[in-house]
N, C-alpha and C positions, 0 to 999 in steps of 0.2 A: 212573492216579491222578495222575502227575504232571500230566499238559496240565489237570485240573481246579485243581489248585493253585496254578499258573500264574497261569491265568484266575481264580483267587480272590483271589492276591497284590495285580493290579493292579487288579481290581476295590475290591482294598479299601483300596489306595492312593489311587486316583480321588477315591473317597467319602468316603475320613479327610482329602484336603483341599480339601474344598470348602469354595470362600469363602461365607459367607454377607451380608446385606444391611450388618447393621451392620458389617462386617470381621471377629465372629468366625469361629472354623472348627470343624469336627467333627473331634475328633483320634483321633490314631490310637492303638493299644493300645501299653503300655508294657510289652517283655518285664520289668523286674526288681518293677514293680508286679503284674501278671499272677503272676507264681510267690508273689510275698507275699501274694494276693489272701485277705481275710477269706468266710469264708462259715459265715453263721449256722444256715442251715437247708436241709435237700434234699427237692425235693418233685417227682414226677414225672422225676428222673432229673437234674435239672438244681440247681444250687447257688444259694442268694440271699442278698442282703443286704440288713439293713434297716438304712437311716443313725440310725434312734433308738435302737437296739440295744446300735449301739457308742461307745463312752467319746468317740472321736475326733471321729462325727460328729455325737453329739445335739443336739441343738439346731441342726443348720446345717440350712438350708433354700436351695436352690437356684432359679434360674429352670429352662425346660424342659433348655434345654441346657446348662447349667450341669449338670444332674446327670445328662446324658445325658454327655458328656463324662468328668466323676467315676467314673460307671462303666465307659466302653469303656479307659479309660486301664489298668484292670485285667482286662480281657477280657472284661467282662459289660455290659449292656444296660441302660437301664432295661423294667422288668418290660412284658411284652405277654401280658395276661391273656386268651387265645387261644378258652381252651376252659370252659365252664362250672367244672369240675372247679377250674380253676388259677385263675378269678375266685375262687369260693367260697373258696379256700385264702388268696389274698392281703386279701380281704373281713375273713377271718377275725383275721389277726394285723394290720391294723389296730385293729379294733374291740379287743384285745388289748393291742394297745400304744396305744389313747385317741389315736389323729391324728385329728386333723381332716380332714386330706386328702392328699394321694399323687402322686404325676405316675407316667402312665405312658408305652410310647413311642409311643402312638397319637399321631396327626396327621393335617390331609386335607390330601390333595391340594391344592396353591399353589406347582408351577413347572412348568417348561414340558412340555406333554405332559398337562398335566390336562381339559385338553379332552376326551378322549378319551368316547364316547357311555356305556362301561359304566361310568364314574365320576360321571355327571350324574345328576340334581341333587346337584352336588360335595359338598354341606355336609349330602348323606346319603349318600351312597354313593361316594363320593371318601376316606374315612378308614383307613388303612393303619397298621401296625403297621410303626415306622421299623428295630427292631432286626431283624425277619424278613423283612423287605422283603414284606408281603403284606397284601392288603388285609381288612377286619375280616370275618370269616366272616356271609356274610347269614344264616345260618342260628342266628344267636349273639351277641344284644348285652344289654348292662347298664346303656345309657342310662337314666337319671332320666324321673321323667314329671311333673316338675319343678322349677323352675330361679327363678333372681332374678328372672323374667317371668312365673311360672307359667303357662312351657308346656313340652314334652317337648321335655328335652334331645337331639340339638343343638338351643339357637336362635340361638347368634350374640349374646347380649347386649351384651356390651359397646361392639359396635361398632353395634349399633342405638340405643347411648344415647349414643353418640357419641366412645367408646375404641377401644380395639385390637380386631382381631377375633382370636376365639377361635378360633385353629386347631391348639388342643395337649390332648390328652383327659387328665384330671385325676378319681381316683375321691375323691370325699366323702365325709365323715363325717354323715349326718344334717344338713346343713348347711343345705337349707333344709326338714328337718323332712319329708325324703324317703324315709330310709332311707340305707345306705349304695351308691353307684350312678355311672354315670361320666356325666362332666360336660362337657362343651365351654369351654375354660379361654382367656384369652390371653395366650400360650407366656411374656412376663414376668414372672407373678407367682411368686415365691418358696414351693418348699415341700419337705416331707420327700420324701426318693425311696425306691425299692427296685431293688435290680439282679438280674438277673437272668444266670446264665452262658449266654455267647454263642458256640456253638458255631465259627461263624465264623470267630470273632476265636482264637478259640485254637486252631486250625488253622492259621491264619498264624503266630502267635507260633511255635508251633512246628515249621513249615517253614522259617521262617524263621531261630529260633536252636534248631537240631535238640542242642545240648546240652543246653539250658535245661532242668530239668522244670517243666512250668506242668499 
């Protein structure tokens, strides 16, 4: 047990700080926020949160990593809707609580190593779920079949209309009159999150400060 813990420590040392393009970072979990951690609802074993939920965060809406950060800072993720079961659930308390739209932690593939032939054509099969480190089950997706181009999501719009390219997965509200369905988004636009507990992350926290309860 311990040599995996280890290996998990620096692992998630590595990763909490890495520099990103514009200088921010992905941080790392905050043991006294992690034991304070809010959690709304339990579904499948695991704890979440929804930022319109609670008094502190309604109304704030985040970029991708703005609320991926928000969440690991208290040991959770944002949401990676894996399996049919856990789409439909988070589907569901959108359309509930009336968002428009969501960020999840999906992302494709964009640094080095994406080359690689089983992730190509990258902008279909290059997208990964960033909190589980795993790429999106081909056997299971909820892409839109369409988008601001009406065509099936992914298509990259933005940056074929000559903005940022969308490489951050964002689930919709009926937005363009699709249903609710994920979207290929580009990582800076601002919106409500959900977080999801990160197994991970609270493994560390608590090897780490083995008094703590978290």
């Amino acid at each position: 047990m311990l040599p995996a813990l280890v290996f998990l420590v620096v692992a998630l040392s590595a990763s909490a700080h890495g520099q990103f393009v514009n200088g921010r970072i992905l941080e790392p979990p905050v043991p006294a926020l992690c034991a304070q951690r809010k959690i709304h609802e339990t579904f499948g074993g695991k704890g979440y949160f929804f930022s319109w939920k609670d008094p502190s965060t309604a109304g704030l809406e985040e970029d991708w990593l703005g609320g991926r950060n928000w969440c690991r800072m208290r040991c959770m993720d944002l949401v990676s809707p894996e399996s049919r079961a856990e789409n439909d659930y988070v589907k569901t308390r959108i359309l509930e609580g009336k968002q428009r739209y969501i960020w999840t932690s999906g992302r494709v593939c964009d640094f080095k190593g994406c080359d690689r032939p089983d992730l190509q054509p990258r902008r279909v099969n290059g997208w990964f779920w960033t909190a589980e480190l795993k790429k999106l089950d081909p056997g299971f997706n909820d892409w839109s079949r369409s988008g601001g181009l009406s065509r099936p999501q992914p298509d990259n719009r933005e940056e074929q209309q000559g903005g940022a390219t969308e490489n951050c997965l964002a689930i919709l509200n009926n937005f363009y009159n699709d249903g609710i369905n994920w979207h290929d988004v580009a990582c800076h636009h601002r919106k409500p999150f959900v977080c999801e507990e990160n197994e991970a992350l609270l493994k560390y926290v608590r090897y780490t400060n083995p008094n703590l309860r978290v």
